[in-house]
C-alpha positions as CSV (number, residue, x, y, z in Angstrom):
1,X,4.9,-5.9,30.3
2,X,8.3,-5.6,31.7
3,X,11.1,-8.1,30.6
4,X,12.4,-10.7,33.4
5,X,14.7,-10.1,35.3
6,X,16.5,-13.3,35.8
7,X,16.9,-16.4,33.4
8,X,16.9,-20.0,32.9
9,X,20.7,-19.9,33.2
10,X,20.6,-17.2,36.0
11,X,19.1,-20.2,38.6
12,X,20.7,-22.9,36.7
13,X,24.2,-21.2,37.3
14,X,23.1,-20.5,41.1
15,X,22.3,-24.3,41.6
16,X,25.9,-25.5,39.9
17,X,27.5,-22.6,42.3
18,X,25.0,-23.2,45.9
19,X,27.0,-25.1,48.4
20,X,24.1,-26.0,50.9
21,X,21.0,-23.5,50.7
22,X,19.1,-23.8,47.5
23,X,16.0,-21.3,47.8
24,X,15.2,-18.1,45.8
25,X,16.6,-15.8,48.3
26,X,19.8,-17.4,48.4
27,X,19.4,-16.6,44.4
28,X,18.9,-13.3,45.2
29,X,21.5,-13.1,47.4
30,X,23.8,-14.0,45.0
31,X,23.4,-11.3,42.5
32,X,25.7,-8.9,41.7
33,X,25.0,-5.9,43.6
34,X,23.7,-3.7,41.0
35,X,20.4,-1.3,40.6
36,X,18.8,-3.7,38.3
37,X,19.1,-7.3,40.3
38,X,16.0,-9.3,40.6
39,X,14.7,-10.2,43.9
40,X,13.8,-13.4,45.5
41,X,10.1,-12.6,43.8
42,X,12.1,-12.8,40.4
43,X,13.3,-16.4,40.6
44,X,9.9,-17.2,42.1
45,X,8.3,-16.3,39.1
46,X,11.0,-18.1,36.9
47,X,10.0,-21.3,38.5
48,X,6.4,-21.0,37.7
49,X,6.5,-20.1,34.3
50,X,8.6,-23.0,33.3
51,X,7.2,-25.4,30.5
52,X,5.0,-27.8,32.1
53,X,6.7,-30.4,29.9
54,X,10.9,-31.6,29.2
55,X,11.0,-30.3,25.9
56,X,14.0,-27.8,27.3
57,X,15.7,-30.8,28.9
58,X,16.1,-33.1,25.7
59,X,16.9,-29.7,23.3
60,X,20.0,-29.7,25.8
61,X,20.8,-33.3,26.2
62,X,20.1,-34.4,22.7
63,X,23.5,-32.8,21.4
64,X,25.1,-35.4,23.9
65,X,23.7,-38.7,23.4
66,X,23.7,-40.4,20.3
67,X,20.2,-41.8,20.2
68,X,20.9,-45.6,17.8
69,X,23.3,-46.8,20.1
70,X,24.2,-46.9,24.2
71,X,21.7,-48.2,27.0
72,X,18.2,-46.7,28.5
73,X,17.8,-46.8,32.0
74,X,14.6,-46.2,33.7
75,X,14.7,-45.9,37.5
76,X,13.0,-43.9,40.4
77,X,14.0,-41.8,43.5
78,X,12.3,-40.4,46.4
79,X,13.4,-37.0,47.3
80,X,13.0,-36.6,51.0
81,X,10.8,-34.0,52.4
82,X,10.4,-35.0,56.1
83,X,9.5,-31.8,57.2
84,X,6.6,-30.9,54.5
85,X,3.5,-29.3,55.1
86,X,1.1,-28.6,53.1
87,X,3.4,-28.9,49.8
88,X,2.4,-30.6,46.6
89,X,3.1,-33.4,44.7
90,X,4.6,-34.4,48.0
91,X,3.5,-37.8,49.1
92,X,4.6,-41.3,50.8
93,X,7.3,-43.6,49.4
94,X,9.6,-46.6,49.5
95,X,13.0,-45.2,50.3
96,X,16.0,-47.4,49.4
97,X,17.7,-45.1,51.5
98,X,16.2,-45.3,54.8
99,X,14.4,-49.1,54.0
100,X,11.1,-47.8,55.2
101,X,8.1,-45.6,53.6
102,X,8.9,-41.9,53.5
103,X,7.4,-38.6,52.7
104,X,9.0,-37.4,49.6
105,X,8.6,-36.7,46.0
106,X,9.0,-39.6,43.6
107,X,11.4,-38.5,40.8
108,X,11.3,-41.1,37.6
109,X,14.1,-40.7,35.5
110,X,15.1,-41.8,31.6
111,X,19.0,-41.7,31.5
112,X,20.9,-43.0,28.3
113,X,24.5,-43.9,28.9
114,X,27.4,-45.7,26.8
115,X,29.1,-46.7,29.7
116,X,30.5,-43.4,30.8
117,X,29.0,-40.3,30.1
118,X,25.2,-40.2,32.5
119,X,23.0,-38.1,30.2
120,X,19.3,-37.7,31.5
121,X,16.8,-37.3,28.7
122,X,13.4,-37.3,30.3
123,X,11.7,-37.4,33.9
124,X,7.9,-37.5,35.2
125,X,7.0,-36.9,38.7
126,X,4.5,-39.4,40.2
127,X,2.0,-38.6,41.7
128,X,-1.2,-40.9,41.6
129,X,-3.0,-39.5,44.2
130,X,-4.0,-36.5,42.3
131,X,-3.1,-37.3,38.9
132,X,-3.8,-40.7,38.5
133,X,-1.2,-41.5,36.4
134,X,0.5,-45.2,37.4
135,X,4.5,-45.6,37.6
136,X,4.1,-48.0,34.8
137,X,2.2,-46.0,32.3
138,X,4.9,-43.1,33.2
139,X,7.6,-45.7,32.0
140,X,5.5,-46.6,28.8
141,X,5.0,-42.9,27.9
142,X,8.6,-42.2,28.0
143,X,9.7,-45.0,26.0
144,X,7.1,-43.8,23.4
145,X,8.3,-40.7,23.6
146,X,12.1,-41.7,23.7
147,X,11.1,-43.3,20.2
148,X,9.6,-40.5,18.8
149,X,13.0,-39.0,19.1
150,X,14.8,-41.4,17.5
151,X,16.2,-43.4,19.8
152,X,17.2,-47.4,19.3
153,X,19.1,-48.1,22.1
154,X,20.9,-52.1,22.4
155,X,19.0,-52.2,25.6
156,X,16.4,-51.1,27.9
157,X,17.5,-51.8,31.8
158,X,15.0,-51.2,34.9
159,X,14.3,-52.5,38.2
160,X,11.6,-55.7,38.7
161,X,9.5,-52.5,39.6
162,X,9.1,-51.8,36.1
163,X,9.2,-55.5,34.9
164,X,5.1,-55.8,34.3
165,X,3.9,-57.2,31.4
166,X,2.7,-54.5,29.6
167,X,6.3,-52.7,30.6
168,X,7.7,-55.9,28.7
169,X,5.5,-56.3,26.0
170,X,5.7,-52.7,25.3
171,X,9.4,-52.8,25.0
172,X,9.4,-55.9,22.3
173,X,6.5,-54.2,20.4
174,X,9.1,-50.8,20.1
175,X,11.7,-53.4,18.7
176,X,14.2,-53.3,21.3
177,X,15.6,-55.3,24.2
178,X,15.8,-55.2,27.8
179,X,17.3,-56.6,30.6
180,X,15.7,-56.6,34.0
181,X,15.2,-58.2,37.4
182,X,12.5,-60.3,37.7
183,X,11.0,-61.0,41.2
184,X,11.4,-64.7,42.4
185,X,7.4,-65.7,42.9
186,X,7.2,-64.7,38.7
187,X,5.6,-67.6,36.9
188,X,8.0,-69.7,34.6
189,X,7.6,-72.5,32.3
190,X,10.9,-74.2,31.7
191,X,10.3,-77.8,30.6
192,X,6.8,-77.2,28.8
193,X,5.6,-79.5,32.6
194,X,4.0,-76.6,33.9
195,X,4.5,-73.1,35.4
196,X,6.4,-72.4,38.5
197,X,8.1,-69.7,40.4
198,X,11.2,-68.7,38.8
199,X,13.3,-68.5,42.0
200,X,12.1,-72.7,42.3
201,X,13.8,-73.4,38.6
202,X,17.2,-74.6,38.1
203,X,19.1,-72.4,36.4
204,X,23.0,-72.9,35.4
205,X,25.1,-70.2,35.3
206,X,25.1,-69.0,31.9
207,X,21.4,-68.8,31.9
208,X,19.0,-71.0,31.0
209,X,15.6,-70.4,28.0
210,X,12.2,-70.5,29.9
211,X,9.0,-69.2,28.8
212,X,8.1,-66.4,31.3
213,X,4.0,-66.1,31.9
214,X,2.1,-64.0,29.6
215,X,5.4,-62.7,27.7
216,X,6.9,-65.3,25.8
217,X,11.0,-67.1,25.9
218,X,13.3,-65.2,27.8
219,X,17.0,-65.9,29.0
220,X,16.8,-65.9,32.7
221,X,20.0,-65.9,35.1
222,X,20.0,-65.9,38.8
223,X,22.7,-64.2,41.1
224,X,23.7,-64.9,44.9
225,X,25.2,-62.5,47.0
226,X,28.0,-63.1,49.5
227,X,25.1,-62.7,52.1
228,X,23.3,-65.5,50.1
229,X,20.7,-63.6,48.7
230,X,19.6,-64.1,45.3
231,X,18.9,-62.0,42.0
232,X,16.9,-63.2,38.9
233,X,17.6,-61.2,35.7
234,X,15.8,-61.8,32.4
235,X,16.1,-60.6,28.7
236,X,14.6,-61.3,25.7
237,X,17.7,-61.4,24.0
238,X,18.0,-65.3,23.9
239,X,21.5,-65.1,23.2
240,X,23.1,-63.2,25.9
241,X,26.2,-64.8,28.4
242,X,26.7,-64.5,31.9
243,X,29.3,-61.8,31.1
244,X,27.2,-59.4,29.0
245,X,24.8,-59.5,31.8
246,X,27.4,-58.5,34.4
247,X,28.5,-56.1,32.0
248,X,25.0,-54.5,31.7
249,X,24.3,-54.5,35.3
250,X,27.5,-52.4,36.1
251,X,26.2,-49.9,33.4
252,X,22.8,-50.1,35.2
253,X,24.1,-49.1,38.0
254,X,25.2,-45.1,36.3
255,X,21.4,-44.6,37.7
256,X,22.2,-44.6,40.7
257,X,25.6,-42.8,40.9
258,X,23.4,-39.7,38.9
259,X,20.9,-40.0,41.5
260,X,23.9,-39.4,44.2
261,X,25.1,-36.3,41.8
262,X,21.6,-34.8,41.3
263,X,21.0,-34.5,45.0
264,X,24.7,-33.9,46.3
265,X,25.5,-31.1,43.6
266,X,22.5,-29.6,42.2
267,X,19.7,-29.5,45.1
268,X,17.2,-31.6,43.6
269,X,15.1,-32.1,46.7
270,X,15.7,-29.1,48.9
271,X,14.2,-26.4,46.8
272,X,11.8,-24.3,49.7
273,X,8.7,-23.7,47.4
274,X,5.1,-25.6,48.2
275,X,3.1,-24.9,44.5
276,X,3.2,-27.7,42.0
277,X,4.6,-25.6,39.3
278,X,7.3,-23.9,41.3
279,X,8.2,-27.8,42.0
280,X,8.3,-28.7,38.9
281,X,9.9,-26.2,37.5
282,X,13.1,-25.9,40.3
283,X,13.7,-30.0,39.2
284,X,13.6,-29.8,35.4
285,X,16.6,-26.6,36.2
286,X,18.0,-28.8,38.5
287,X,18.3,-31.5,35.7
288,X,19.4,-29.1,33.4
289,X,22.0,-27.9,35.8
290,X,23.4,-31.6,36.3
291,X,23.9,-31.8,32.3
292,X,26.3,-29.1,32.1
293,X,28.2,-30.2,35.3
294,X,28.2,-34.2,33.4
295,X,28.9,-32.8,30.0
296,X,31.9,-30.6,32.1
297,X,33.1,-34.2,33.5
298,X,33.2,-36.1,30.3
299,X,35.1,-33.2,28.6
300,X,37.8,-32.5,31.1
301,X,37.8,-34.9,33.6
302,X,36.9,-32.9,36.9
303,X,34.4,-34.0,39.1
304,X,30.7,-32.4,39.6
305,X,31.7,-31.9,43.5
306,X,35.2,-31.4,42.6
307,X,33.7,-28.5,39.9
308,X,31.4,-27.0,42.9
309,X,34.5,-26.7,45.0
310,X,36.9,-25.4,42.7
311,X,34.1,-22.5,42.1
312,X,34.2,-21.2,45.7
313,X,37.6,-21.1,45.7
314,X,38.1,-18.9,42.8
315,X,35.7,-16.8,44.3
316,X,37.8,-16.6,47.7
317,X,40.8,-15.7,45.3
318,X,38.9,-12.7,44.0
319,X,38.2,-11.6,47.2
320,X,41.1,-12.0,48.7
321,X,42.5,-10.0,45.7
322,X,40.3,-7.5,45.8
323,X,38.5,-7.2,48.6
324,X,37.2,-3.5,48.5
325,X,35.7,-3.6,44.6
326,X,33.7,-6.8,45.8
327,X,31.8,-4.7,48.2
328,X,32.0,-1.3,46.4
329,X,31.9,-2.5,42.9
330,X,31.8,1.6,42.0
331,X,35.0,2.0,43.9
C-alpha cells in the first residue's frame, strides 16, 4: 500500500492559511508545485480516514489547559448549510443567528477557559434523527468523559438548554458546580408554601436560597435587561454573590466569541463534502486548526484573523520578491 500523500497538518495548515474557499481542491491547489503533490482525491481520503472519535483533539489541547482549575462551558452551534442536498448529518435547527429554524449541522462543543485562553477539549455532532442520541445525553457523556481525564473544574456553565435535571443531577453526582440559566416557568419552592414558577418569586439582588423541583437548594438570581427582559441564573453553590455571577457570565460568554473564530478563521461550516465521515472528519481538523491559531494568540498576542492576514501578506512579499522561482521553482 502506498503511503499518503498529504497529512493531518497538510489540511490543518491549509484551513489556518484559506481566506474564503475551504474544499479539497482549493487544498490541492495550494501545494507546492512539485511531481509528488497530492490531488484533491488525497485530502478526500484524509478526511475519511479520520478517527471516528476526539482522542486527537484532547492529545493537542490537554498540553494547554490545566484540567483542576478554570471553568467548563458547554454550548451548541448550528452551522448553516442552506443550500444542502442530500448531505449527512445535515438537519433543521434553532439558529441564534437568524432567530428562526435553519438547515444546518448542530456542532456541541466542551471548552475549558480561565478567563482568557478558549481551549476546546471535546465536541459531538447531533444528530437524533439517525443516531438517536439526545443533546442532553451528549452533554452527560462529555462530562463523563471530561472526568475520566482528570478534570475538576470550579464550575460547569451552560445554557437553560442544558439545565434538565438529569444535566443537573449529573453535575452534583461528578462533585462539581455549575451555574446556569434557568427558564422562568421552572418549579421553585422558596418558603416551604408550595412550588411556583421561578420567574413569579421575589428575588433580591444578591440572590435568594430556593429549593428548585426535583434537584434540591440552589442560589437563584434574576437579571433585567435595559429592554426589560429578564434572566434567572441558578447554582448550587449556595454561597455565591451577585458579582461572582457577573463574573462567571462574562467568562461564559468565551463560547461564543470561539464560535465566531471557528467559523470566521478556520471554515468550520463551509467544508463541500456530503459523506458523514468526510464531515466529521473536516470539523475535528477544523477544531484542531483553531487550537494552534488560540494557543498562537495567548503566546504572542496576535489575533486569529489578524494571523490569517499577516500570512497572505508574507506570501505577496515572496512573490513580489521573486516572482519567477514561484512559478518555475526549477528556475
Amino acid at each position: 500500500m502506498n503511503p499518503p500523500k498529504c497529512t493531518d497538518l497538510d489540511y490543518i495548515h491549509f484551513l489556518i492559511a484559506a481566506q474564503k474557499v475551504f474544499t479539497c481542491t482549493e487544498a490541492a491547489r495550494c501545494q507546492p508545485e512539485e511531481p509528488s503533490a497530492p490531488a484533491h482525491d488525497a485530502f478526500t481520503r484524509l478526511l475519511q480516514r479520520q478517527p471516528p472519535d476526539t482522542e486527537a483533539l484532547w492529545q493537542e489541547a490537554r498540553a494547554v489547559v490545566e484540567p483542576t482549575r478554570g471553568l467548563l462551558i458547554l454550548d451548541d452551534t448550528t452551522l448553516d448549510k442552506p443550500y444542502a442536498q442530500r448531505m449527512e448529518l445535515v438537519t433543521y435547527h434553532w439558529s441564534g443567528k437568524h432567530q428562526r429554524v435553519v438547515k444546518g449541522i448542530a456542532l456541541m462543543t466542551l471548552l475549558w477557559t480561565e478567563g482568557q485562553a478558549l481551549i476546546p477539549c471535546d465536541f459531538r455532532i447531533y444528530d437524533k434523527p439517525w443516531e438517536g442520541t439526545t443533546k442532553n445525553e451528549h452533554f452527560m457523556e462529555m462530562l463523563r468523559v471530561a472526568k475520566g481525564r482528570g478534570f475538576a473544574p470550579a464550575y460547569v456553565l451552560m445554557d437553560s438548554w442544558y439545565a434538565s435535571l438529569e444535566n443537573l443531577k449529573e453535575i452534583a453526582r461528578l462533585g462539581w458546580r455549575f451555574l446556569t440559566r434557568l427558564k422562568g416557568n421552572r418549579q421553585v419552592n422558596p418558603d416551604r408554601e408550595g412550588l411556583r414558577p421561578v420567574s413569579e418569586v421575589e428575588i433580591p439582588p444578591e440572590g435568594r436560597v430556593v429549593h428548585l423541583r426535583g434537584f434540591g437548594l440552589v442560589r437563584v438570581f434574576r437579571t433585567v435587561s435595559k429592554d426589560g427582559d429578564a434572566e434567572h441564573w441558578a447554582t448550587n453553590d449556595l454561597g455565591m454573590t451577585e458579582g461572582r455571577r457577573g463574573e462567571l457570565e462574562r467568562a461564559g460568554w468565551g463560547i461564543e466569541v470561539y464560535h465566531r473564530g471557528l467559523k470566521g478563521c478556520c471554515g468550520v461550516e463551509r467544508a463541500q463534502v456530503r459523506k458523514r465521515a468526510s464531515i466529521l472528519g473536516h470539523l475535528l481538523l477544523s477544531l484542531r486548526a483553531f487550537l494552534r491559531l488560540e494557543v498562537y494568540r495567548l503566546r504572542t498576542g496576535v489575533s486569529w484573523y489578524e494571523s490569517k492576514a499577516s500570512i497572505i501578506r508574507e506570501a505577496i512579499r515572496s512573490y513580489l520578491a521573486n516572482p519567477i522561482h514561484i512559478l518555475h521553482p526549477t528556475a
